[in-house]
C-alpha positions as CSV (number, residue, x, y, z in Angstrom):
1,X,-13.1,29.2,10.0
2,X,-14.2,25.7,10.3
3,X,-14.8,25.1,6.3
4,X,-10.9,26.8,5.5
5,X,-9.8,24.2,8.3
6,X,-11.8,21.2,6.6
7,X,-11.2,22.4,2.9
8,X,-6.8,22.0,4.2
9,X,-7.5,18.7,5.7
10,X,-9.3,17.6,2.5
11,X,-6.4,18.6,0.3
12,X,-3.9,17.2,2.5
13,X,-6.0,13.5,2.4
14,X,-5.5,14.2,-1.7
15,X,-2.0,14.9,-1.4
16,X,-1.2,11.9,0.6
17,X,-3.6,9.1,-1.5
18,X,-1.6,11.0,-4.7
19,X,1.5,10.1,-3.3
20,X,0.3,6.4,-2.0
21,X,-1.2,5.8,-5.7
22,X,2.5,7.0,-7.3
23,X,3.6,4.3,-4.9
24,X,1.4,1.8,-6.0
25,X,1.5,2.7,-9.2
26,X,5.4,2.2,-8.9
27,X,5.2,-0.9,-7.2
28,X,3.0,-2.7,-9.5
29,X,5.2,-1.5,-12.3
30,X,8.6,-3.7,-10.3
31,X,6.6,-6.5,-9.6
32,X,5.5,-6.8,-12.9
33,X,8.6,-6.9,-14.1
34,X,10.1,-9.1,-11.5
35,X,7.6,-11.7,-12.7
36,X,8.3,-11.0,-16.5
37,X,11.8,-11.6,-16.1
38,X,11.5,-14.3,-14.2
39,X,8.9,-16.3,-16.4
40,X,11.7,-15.3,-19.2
41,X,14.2,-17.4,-16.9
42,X,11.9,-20.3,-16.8
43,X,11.4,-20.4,-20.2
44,X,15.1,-20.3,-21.2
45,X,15.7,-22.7,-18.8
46,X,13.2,-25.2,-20.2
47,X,14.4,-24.5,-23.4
48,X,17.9,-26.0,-22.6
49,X,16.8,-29.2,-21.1
């Protein structure tokens, strides 16, 4: 009984650091493209002056 308990415990820790990891995954992805679009502002805007 007690191993069937741990072994649904176990694979709902996996399920839950799969969907944090999608997350961060996710995240990382908007960030990095916050930053790239933003460095392409700067430069543009140094180009004009």
């Amino acid at each position: 009984m007690g191993f069937i308990f741990n072994f649904l415990i176990g694979k709902k820790i996996l399920e839950i650091v799969d969907k944090l990891n999608i997350t961060f995954i996710k995240v990382k992805i908007l960030l990095l493209t916050i930053l790239e679009n933003y460095i392409k502002i700067n430069c543009n805007d140094y180009k004009i002056k």
